[in-house]
C-alpha positions as CSV (number, residue, x, y, z in Angstrom):
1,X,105.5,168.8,106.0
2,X,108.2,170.3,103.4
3,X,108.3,168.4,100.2
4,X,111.8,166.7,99.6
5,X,114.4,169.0,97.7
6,X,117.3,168.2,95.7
7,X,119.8,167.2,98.7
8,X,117.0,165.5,100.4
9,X,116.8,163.1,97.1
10,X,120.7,162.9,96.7
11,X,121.1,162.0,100.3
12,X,118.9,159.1,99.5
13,X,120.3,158.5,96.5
14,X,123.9,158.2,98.5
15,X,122.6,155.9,101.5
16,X,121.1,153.7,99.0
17,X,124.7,153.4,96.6
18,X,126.3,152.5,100.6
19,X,123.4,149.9,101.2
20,X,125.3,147.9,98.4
21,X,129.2,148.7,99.4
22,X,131.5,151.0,101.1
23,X,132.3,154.2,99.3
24,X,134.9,156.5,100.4
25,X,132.9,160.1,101.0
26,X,135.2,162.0,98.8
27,X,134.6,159.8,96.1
28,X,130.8,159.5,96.7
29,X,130.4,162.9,96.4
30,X,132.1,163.3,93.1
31,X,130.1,160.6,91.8
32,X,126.6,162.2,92.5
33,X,127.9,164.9,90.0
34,X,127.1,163.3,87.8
35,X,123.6,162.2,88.3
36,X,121.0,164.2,86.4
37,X,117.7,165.0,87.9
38,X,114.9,164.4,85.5
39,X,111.4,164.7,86.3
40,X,109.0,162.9,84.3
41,X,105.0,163.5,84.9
42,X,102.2,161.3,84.9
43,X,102.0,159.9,81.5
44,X,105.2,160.3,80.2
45,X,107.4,158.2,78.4
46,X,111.0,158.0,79.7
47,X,112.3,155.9,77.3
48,X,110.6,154.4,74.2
49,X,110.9,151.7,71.5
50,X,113.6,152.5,68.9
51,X,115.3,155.2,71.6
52,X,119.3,154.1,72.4
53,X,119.0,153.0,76.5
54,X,122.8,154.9,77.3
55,X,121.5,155.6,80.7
56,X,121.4,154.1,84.3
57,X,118.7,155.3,86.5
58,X,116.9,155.7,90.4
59,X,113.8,156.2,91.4
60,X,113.6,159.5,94.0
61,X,110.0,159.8,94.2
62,X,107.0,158.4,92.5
63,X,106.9,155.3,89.7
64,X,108.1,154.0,86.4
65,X,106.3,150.7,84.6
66,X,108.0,148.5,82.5
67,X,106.3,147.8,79.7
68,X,106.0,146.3,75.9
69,X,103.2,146.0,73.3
70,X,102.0,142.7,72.2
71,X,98.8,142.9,69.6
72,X,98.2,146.4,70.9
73,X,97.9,145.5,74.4
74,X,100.3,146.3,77.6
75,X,102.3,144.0,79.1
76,X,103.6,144.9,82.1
77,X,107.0,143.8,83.3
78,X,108.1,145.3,86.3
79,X,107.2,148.7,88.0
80,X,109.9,150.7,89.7
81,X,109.4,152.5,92.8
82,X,110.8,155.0,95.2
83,X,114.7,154.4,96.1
84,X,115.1,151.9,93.2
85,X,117.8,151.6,90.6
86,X,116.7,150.4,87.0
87,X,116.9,151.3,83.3
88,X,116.0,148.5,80.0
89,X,118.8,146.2,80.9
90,X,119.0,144.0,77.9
91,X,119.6,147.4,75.4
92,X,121.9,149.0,78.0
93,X,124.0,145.8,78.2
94,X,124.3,145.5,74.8
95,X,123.8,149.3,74.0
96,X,121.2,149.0,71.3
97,X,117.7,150.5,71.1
98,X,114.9,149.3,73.4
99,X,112.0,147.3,72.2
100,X,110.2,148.4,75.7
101,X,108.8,151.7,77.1
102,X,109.3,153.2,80.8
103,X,106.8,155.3,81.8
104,X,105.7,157.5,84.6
105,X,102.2,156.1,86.6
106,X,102.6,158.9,88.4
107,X,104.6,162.1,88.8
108,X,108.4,160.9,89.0
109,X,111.4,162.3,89.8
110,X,114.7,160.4,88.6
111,X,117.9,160.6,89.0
112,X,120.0,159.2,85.9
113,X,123.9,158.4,84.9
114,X,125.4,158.4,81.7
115,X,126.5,154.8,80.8
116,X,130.0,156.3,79.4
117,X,130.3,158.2,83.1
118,X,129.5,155.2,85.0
119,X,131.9,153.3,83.5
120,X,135.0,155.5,83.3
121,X,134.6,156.1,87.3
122,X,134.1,152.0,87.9
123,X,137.5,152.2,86.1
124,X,139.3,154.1,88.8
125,X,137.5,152.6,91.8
126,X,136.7,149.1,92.6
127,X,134.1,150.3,95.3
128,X,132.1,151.7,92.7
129,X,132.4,149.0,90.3
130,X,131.4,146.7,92.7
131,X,128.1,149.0,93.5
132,X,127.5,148.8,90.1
133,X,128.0,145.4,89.7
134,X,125.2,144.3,92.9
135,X,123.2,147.3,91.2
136,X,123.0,145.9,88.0
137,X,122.6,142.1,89.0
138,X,119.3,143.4,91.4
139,X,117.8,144.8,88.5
140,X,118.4,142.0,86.3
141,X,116.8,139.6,89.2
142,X,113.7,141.9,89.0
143,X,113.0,140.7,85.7
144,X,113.9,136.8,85.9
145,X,111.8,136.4,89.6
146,X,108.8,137.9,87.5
147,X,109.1,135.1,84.8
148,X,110.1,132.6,87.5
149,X,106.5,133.9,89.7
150,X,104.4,133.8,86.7
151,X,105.3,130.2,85.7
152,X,105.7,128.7,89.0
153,X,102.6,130.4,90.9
154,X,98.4,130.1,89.8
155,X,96.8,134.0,89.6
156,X,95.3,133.9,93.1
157,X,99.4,133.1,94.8
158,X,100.6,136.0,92.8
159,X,98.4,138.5,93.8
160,X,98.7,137.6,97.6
161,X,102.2,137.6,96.7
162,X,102.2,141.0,95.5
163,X,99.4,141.8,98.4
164,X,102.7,140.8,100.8
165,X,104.8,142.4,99.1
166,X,103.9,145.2,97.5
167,X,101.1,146.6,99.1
168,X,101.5,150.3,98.2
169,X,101.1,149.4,94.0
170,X,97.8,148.6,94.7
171,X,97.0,152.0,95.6
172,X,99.7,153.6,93.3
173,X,98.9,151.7,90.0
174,X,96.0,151.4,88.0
175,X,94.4,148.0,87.7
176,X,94.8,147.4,84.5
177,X,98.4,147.8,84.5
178,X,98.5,145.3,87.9
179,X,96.7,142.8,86.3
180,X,98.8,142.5,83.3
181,X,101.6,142.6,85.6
182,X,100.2,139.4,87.2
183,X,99.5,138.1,83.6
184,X,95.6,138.7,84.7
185,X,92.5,140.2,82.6
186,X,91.4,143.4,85.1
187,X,88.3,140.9,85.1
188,X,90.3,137.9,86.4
189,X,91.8,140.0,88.7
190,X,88.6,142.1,89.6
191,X,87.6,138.0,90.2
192,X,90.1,137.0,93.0
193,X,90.1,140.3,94.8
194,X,86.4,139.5,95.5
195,X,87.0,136.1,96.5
196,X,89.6,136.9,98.6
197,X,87.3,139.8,100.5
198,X,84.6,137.3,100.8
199,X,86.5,134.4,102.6
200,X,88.3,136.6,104.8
């Protein structure tokens, strides 16, 4: 099987902007212009603490984590997956530097939009402002269901949540990063995985 190419990931990239709202083609297609294909690999940081978040981004292929450091330690927001828009929200809103890092669990290959570009071409189309309008509101509900789930949910529903959900992190993702994505110790969640495989 052929790996993807370029117009295999921009036709992606186009179905997914219709998914949200109707886009004339002309005006699709002068939009992907100016979407920049960056691939980050395994490891790398795609944006870091103190770095000015101008940019608006999907997911083609692979996996970005969400991240900040508390005491040293990672705490794992969210993790962005194949045909998924996201960037730091809070310091693109309010165009400041991030206090969080994205970063590649595997090799990635993005697709990003300059803030400034994005929002001159909302300007002169309401279908595209109102893609990213839904766009931007998904991303932000990303981050509020993870604090509403953590609060509202003991460790063992969150993981068979995630189980259900998400099933392909578990074999994408490190456990460590999992478990402090589930606000879990890798031994806490090293704890309920065994449990669960014995009762079932």
């Amino acid at each position: 099987m052929n790996a993807p190419t370029n117009t295999d990931y921009l036709q992606n990239l186009k179905n997914k902007i219709l998914s949200y709202t109707e886009v004339d083609e002309e005006l699709l297609n002068q939009w992907l212009r100016y979407y920049k294909r960056i691939d980050v690999k395994k490891g790398d940081t795609l944006i870091s603490p103190g770095q000015i978040v101008d940019h608006f981004y999907y997911v083609a292929k692979g996996c970005i984590y969400y991240y900040k450091l508390e005491d040293g330690e990672q705490k794992v927001l969210e993790f962005y997956t194949d045909d998924i828009f996201f960037t730091d929200l809070p310091a693109y809103v309010k165009e400041t530097t991030s206090d969080y890092y994205l970063r590649a669990s595997e090799n990635t290959v993005v697709y990003g939009i300059l803030k400034t570009d994005g929002e001159s071409c909302f300007e002169k189309s309401h279908q595209l402002e109102r893609f990213g309008r839904l766009s931007m509101q998904e991303a932000f509900m990303k981050i509020f269901t993870r604090v509403e789930r953590l609060s509202n949910r003991t460790n063992e529903e969150r993981y068979l949540r995630l189980l259900e959900k998400r099933p392909d992190l578990l074999q994408r993702v490190p456990q460590y990063l999992i478990a402090s994505y589930l606000g879990l110790t890798p031994v806490g969640l090293s704890k309920i995985r065994k449990r669960i495989s014995i009762s079932q």
